[in-house]
N, C-alpha and C positions, 0 to 999 in steps of 0.2 A: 439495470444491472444485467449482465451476458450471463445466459443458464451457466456457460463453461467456468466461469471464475467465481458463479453461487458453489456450484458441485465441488470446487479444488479446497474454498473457505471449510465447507459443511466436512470434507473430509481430511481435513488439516489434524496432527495431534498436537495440541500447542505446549510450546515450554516455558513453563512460568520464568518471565522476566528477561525473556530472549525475543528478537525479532530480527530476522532476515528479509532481505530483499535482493533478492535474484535476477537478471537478465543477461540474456548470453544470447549472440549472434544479431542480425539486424532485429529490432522492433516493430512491429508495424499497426499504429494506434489502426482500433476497429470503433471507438467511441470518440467525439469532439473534445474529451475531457481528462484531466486528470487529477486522484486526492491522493494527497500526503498526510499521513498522522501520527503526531508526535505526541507521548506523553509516559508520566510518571508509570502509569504501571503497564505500559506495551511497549517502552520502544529500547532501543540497544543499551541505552547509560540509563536505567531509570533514578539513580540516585539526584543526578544532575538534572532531572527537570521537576518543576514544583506546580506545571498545568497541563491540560493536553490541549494539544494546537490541531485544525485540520486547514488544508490547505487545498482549495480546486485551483487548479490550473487550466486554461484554454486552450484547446489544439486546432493548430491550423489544419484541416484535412488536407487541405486543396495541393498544401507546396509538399 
C-alpha cells in the first residue's frame, strides 16, 4: 500500500452509507493492480446489495 493513499484513508471523515469515487484528468497507475469494493454497508445503493464483493484487477504497466 502507497504511504500517500494510507495518509488520504486515515484522514477521510466518512459518511455513513455514502461512497464516492473520484478521478479527474489523465490516471496514471503507480501499482500493477487494482481493488474494487462493493457491499451492503460501504457502497452507493446499500439497500441493493445483500454481500460485500472485492475485486483485484491486473494492470498492464508496460502499455
Amino acid at each position: 500500500m502507497l504511504q500517500d493513499a494510507i495518509d488520504v484513508y486515515a484522514a477521510k471523515q466518512p459518511v455513513p452509507v455514502l461512497s464516492v469515487h473520484v478521478m479527474t484528468g489523465r490516471v496514471r497507475a503507480r501499482v500493477p493492480y487494482g481493488v474494487n469494493r462493493t457491499g451492503p454497508s460501504f457502497d452507493v445503493l446499500p439497500a441493493l446489495l445483500k454481500q460485500s464483493s472485492t475485486t483485484t484487477t491486473t494492470i498492464d504497466l508496460a502499455s
